[in-house]
C-alpha positions as CSV (number, residue, x, y, z in Angstrom):
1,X,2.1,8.8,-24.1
2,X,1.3,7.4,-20.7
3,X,3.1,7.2,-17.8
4,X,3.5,4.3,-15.6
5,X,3.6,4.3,-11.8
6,X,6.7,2.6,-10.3
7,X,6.9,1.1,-6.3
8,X,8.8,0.3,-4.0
9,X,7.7,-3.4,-2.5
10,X,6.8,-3.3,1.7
11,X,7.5,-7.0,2.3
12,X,4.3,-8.1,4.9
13,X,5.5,-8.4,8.1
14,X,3.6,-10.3,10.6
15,X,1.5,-8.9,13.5
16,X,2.3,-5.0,11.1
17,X,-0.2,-3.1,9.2
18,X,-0.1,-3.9,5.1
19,X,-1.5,-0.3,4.2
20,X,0.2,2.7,3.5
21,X,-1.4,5.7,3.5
22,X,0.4,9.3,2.2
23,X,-0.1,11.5,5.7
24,X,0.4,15.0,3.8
25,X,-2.9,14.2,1.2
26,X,-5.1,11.6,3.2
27,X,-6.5,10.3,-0.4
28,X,-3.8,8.0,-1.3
29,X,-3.4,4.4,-0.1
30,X,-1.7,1.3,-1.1
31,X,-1.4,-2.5,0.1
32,X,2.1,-3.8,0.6
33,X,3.7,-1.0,-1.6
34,X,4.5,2.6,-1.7
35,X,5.1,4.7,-5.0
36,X,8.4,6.0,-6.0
37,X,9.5,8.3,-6.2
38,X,6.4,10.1,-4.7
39,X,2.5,10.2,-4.1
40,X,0.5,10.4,-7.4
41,X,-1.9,13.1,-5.7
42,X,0.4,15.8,-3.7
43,X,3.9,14.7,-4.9
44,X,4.8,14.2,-0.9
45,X,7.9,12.3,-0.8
46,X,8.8,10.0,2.1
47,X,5.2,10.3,3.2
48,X,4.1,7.3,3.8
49,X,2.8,5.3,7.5
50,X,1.4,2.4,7.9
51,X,-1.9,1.2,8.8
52,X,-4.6,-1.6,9.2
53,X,-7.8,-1.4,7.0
54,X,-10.1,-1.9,10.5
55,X,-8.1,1.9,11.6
56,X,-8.8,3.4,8.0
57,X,-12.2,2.4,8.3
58,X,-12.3,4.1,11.7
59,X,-11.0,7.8,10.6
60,X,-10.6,7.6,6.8
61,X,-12.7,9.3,3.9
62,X,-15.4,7.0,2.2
63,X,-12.8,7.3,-0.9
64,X,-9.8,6.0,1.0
65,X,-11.8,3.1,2.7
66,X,-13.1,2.7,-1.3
67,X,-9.3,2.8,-2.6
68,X,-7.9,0.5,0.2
69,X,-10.3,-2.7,-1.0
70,X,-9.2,-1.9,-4.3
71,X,-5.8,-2.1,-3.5
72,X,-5.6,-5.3,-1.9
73,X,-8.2,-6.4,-4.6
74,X,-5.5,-5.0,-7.5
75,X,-2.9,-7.0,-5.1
76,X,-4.4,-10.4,-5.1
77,X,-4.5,-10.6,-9.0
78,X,-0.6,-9.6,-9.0
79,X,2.1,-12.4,-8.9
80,X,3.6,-13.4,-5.3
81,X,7.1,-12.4,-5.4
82,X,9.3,-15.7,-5.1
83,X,10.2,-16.4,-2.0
84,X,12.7,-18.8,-0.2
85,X,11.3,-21.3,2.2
86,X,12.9,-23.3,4.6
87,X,12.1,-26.7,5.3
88,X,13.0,-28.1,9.2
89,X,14.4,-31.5,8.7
């Protein structure tokens, strides 16, 4: 039996990184989302900070930088979340 991985949503925010990257492994990273109720790798809880892909690509791993254009890749094929827009009028 398999298990499946929950997360939390990060809403984007604009102007703020849309990567988070666990800070106690280094090898996980996900775009605009953070597992709960910890990292699939080390199990770090609450480990999570925020980045921009051009900063992973300047000190990251070649399988992080690989992982974080999969993850926004895997997050362009989900569903957008609705979301309420207001109309000026």
């Amino acid at each position: 039996m398999s298990a499946t991985q929950s997360f939390w949503s990060v809403p984007p925010r604009i102007g703020e990184p849309a990567y988070w990257v666990c800070m106690s492994c280094l090898s996980e990273v996900f775009y605009l989302k953070v597992p709960m109720p910890d990292c699939p790798t080390c199990q770090g809880v609450s480990t999570y900070e925020a980045f921009t892909l051009e900063a992973i690509r300047d000190w990251g791993a070649a399988d992080l930088i690989a992982k974080a254009g999969i993850a926004q890749q895997e997050a362009s094929r989900e569903p957008a979340p609705a979301a309420s827009v207001k109309f000026a009028g």
